[in-house]
TORSEBA-577088 format. One record per residue: residue in one letter; z, x, y of N, C-alpha, C, O in turn. Coordinates in steps of 0.1 Angstrom, whole numbers, padded with zeros to 4 digits, always signed. Last residue first. Example, Ala and Ser with C-alpha at 12.3 -4.5 7.8 and 13.67 -1.06 7.14 Angstrom:
% residues 2
s+0071+0128-0022+0071+0137-0011+0079+0129+0000+0080+0134+0011 a+0078+0132-0057+0078+0123-0045+0078+0132-0033+0085+0142-0033 
***
This chain:
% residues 78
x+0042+0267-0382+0045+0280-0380+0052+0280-0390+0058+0291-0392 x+0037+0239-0379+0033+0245-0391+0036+0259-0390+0030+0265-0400 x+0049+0235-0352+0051+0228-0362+0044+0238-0374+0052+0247-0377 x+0027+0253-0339+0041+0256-0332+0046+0251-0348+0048+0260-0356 x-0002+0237-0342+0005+0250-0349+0016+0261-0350+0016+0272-0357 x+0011+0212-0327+0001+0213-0344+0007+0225-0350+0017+0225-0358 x+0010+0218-0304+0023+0218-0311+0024+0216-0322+0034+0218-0328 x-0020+0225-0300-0010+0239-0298+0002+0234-0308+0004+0241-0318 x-0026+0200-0306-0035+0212-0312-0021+0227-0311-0017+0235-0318 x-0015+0188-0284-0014+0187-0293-0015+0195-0306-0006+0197-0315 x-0030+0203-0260-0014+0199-0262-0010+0194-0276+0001+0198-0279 x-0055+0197-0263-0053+0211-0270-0034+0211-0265-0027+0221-0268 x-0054+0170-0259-0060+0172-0276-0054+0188-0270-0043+0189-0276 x-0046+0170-0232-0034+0163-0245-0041+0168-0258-0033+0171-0267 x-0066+0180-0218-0054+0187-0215-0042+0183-0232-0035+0191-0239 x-0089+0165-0230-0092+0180-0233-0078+0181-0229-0073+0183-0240 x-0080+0142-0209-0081+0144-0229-0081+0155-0241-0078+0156-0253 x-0085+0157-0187-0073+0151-0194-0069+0150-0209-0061+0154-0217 x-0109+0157-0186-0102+0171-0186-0089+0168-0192-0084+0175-0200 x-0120+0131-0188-0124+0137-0201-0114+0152-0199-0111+0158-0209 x-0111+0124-0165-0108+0117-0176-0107+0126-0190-0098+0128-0198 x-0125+0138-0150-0112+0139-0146-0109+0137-0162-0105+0145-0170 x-0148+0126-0153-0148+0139-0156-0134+0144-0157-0131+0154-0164 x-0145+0097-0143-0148+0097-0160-0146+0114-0161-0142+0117-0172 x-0141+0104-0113-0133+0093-0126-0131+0097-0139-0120+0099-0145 x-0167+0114-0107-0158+0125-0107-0142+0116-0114-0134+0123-0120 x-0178+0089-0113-0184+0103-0119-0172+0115-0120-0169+0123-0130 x-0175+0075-0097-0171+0071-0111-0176+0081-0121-0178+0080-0133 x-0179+0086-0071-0166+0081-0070-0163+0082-0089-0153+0087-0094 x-0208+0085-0075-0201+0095-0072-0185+0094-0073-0180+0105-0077 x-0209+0053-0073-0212+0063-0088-0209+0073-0088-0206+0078-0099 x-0199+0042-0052-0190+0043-0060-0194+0050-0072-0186+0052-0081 x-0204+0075-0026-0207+0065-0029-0197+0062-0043-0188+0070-0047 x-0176+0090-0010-0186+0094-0017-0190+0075-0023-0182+0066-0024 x-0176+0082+0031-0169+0085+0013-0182+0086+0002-0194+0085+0005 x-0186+0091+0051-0185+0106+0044-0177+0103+0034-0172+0112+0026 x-0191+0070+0063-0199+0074+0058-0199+0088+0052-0208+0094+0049 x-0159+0059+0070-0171+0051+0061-0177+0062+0056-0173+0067+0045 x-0136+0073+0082-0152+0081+0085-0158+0070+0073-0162+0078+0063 x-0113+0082+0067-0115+0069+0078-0128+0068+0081-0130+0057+0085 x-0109+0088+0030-0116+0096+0047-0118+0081+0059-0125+0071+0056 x-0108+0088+0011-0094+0077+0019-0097+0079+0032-0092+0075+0043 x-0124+0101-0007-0128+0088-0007-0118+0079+0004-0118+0067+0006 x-0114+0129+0004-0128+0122+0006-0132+0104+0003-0141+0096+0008 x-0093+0133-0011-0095+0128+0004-0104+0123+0009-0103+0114+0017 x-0101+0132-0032-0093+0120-0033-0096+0122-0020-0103+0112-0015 x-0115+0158-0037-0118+0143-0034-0113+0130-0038-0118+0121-0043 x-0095+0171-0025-0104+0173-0012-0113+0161-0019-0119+0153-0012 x-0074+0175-0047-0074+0164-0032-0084+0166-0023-0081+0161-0012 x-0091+0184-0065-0088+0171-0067-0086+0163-0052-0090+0153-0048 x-0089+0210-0058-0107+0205-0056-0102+0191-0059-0111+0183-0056 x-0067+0219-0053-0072+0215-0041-0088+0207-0044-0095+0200-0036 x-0044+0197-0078-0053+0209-0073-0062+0209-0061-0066+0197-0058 x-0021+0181-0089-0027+0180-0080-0036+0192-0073-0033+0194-0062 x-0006+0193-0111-0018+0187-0110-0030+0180-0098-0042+0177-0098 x+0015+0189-0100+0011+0203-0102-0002+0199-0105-0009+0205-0098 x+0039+0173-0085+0027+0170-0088+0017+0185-0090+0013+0190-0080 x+0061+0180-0080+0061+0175-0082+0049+0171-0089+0050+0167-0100 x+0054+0204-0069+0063+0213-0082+0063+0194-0091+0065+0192-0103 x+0046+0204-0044+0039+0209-0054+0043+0213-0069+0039+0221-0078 x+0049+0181-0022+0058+0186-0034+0051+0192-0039+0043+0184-0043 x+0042+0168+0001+0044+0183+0005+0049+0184-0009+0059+0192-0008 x+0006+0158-0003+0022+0153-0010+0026+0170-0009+0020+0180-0013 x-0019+0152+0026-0013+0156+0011+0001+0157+0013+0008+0158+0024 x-0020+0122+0043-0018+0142+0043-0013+0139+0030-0006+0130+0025 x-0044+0108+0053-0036+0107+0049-0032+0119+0044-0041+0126+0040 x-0051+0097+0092-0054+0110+0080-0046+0101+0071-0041+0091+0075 x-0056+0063+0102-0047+0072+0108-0053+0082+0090-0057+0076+0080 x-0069+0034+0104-0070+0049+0107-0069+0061+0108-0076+0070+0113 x-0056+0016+0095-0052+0025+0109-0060+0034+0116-0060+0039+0127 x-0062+0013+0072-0069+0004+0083-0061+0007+0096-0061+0000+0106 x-0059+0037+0066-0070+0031+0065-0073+0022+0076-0082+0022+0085 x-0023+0030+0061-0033+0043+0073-0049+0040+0068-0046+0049+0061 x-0025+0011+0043-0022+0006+0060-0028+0017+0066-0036+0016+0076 x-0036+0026+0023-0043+0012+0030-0041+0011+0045-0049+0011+0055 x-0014+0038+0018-0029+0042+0020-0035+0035+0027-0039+0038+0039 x+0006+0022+0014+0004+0029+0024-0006+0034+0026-0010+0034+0038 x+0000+0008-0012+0000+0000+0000+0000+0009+0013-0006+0004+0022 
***
């Protein structure tokens, strides 16, 4: 709900001063999260660009849990 309201403010939205909170948060992720909360209409990325960088996120994720798994696979069988 705050996003929004600075949206329709207009107002930046500044990255999360926690880095220990959110480590995942990397600069090529928030430059496009920024990019789609950008007050500027025409510098968001369209919605297939938007569902492109969605589904790739997706898939690194999956890659993050299958080799999380994979690792404690052979932690366990040690």
């Amino acid at each position: 709900m705050q996003v929004l309201q600075k949206l329709l403010k207009r107002e930046e939205i500044k990255r999360p001063k926690m880095p220990h909170a959110t480590p995942d948060l990397t600069d090529a992720r928030w430059n496009k999260i920024k990019l789609c909360w950008s007050v500027d209409t025409l510098t968001r990325p369209s919605a297939s660009m938007a569902m492109t960088f969605l589904e790739s996120e997706l898939l690194a994720l999956m890659d993050d849990v299958k080799s999380t798994l994979d690792v404690r696979h052979l932690l366990v069988d040690y």
